[in-house]
C-alpha positions, 0 to 999 in steps of 0.5 A, spaced: 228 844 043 234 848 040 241 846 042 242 850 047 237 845 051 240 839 048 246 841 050 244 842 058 240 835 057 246 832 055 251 834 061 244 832 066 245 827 063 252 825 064 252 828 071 246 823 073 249 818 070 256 818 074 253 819 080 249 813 080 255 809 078 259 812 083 253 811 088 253 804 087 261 803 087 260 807 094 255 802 096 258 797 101 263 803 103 258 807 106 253 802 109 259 799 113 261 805 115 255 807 118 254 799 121 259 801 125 258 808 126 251 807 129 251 811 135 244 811 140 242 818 141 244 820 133 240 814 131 233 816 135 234 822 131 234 820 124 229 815 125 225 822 128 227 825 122 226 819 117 218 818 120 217 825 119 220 826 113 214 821 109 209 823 104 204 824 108 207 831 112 209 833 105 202 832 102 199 836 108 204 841 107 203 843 100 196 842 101 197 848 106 201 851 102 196 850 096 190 853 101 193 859 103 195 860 096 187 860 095 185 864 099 190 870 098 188 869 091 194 868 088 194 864 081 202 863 081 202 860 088 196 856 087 200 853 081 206 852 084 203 848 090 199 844 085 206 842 082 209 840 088 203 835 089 203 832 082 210 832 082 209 829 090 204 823 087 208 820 080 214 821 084 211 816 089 207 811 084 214 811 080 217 809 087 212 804 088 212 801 081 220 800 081 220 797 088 217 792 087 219 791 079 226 791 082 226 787 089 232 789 093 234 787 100 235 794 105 241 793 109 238 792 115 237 784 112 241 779 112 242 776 105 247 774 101 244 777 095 243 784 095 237 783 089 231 779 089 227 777 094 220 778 095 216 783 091 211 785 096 215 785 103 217 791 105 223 788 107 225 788 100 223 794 098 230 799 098 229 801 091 229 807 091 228 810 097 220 813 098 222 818 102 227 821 098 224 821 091 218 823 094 221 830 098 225 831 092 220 831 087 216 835 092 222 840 093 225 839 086 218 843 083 219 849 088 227 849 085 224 849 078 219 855 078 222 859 085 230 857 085 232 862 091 226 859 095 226 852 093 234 852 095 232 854 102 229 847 102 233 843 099 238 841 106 230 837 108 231 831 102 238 831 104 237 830 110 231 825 110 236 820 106 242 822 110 237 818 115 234 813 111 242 810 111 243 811 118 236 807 120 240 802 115 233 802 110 237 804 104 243 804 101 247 810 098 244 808 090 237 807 093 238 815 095 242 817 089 237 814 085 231 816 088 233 824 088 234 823 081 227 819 080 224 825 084 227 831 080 226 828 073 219 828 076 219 835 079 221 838 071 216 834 067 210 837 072 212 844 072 214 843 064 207 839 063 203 845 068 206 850 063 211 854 068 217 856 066 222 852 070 228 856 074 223 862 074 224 868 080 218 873 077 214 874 083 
């Protein structure tokens, strides 16, 4: 690793750093702001968008996307789609592992004490947010290796966390965590499958 990378190493980290001590600063602030924004219509919506924006509909996706790259005989594609669901898998096992080794009550429950509880009461499992570390590793492969194209994508991991605040299932950090978690999984995927991150060739 030459200096250059250590460099920009250094900053990613510092940057996702901040933003997770910003985010759990911000944590009472957005959730109350949001308990006391809830309107009907807009929470239908999000909670639309967040049964929607799961695992499974991002597997079938990328298993799609993963078929047609086959049949078309693209090795680049086939690749790139097969990154998107290794980085979908660990992105969501890690998740799965953190949930329950470090319980956190959603916003939705009612206690005092915001960590701790129950580590296998779904009830209990805010950190981090599933949804968005699963779409953004998901996404966050196809930025790595296609950037104009994966940028395209990006609104969809933010929109899915916007909404799994608004149906009061995460806090800000459980997002913000989530889509760091997702993204670090993303590189390390596409960096172990040999492909060139932030590449634009055909």
């Amino acid at each position: 690793m030459n200096r250059r990378s250590v460099f920009y190493w250094l900053i990613a980290a510092v940057i996702a750093a901040l933003a997770i001590a910003a985010a759990f600063h911000f944590d009472g602030t957005v959730s109350n702001f949001i308990a006391q924004h809830q309107v009907r219509g807009i929470r239908k919506v999000m909670e639309a968008v967040s049964k929607i924006g799961d695992w499974p509909s991002h597997f079938a996706g990328g298993t799609i996307g993963l078929g047609i790259a086959w049949r078309r005989g693209s090795k680049r594609w086939m690749r790139i789609f097969l990154s998107m669901l290794i980085a979908l898998a660990i992105a969501g096992l890690a998740g799965q592992v953190l949930k329950r080794a470090f319980p956190r009550a959603r916003p939705s429950v009612h206690s005092e004490a915001r960590w701790g509880g129950p580590r296998f009461s779904s009830k209990y499992h805010a950190f981090p947010s599933g949804h968005v570390g699963a779409s953004t590793a998901f996404f966050g492969a196809l930025i790595f290796t296609r950037r104009r194209i994966g940028l395209a994508f990006l609104p969809i991991p933010i929109v899915i966390g916007l909404s799994r605040m608004y149906v009061e299932a995460h806090y800000l950090s459980d997002v913000v965590c989530a889509a760091i978690l997702g993204l670090l999984c993303a590189l390390l995927v596409v960096r172990w499958l040999g492909q060139t991150p932030v590449s634009e060739a055909p």
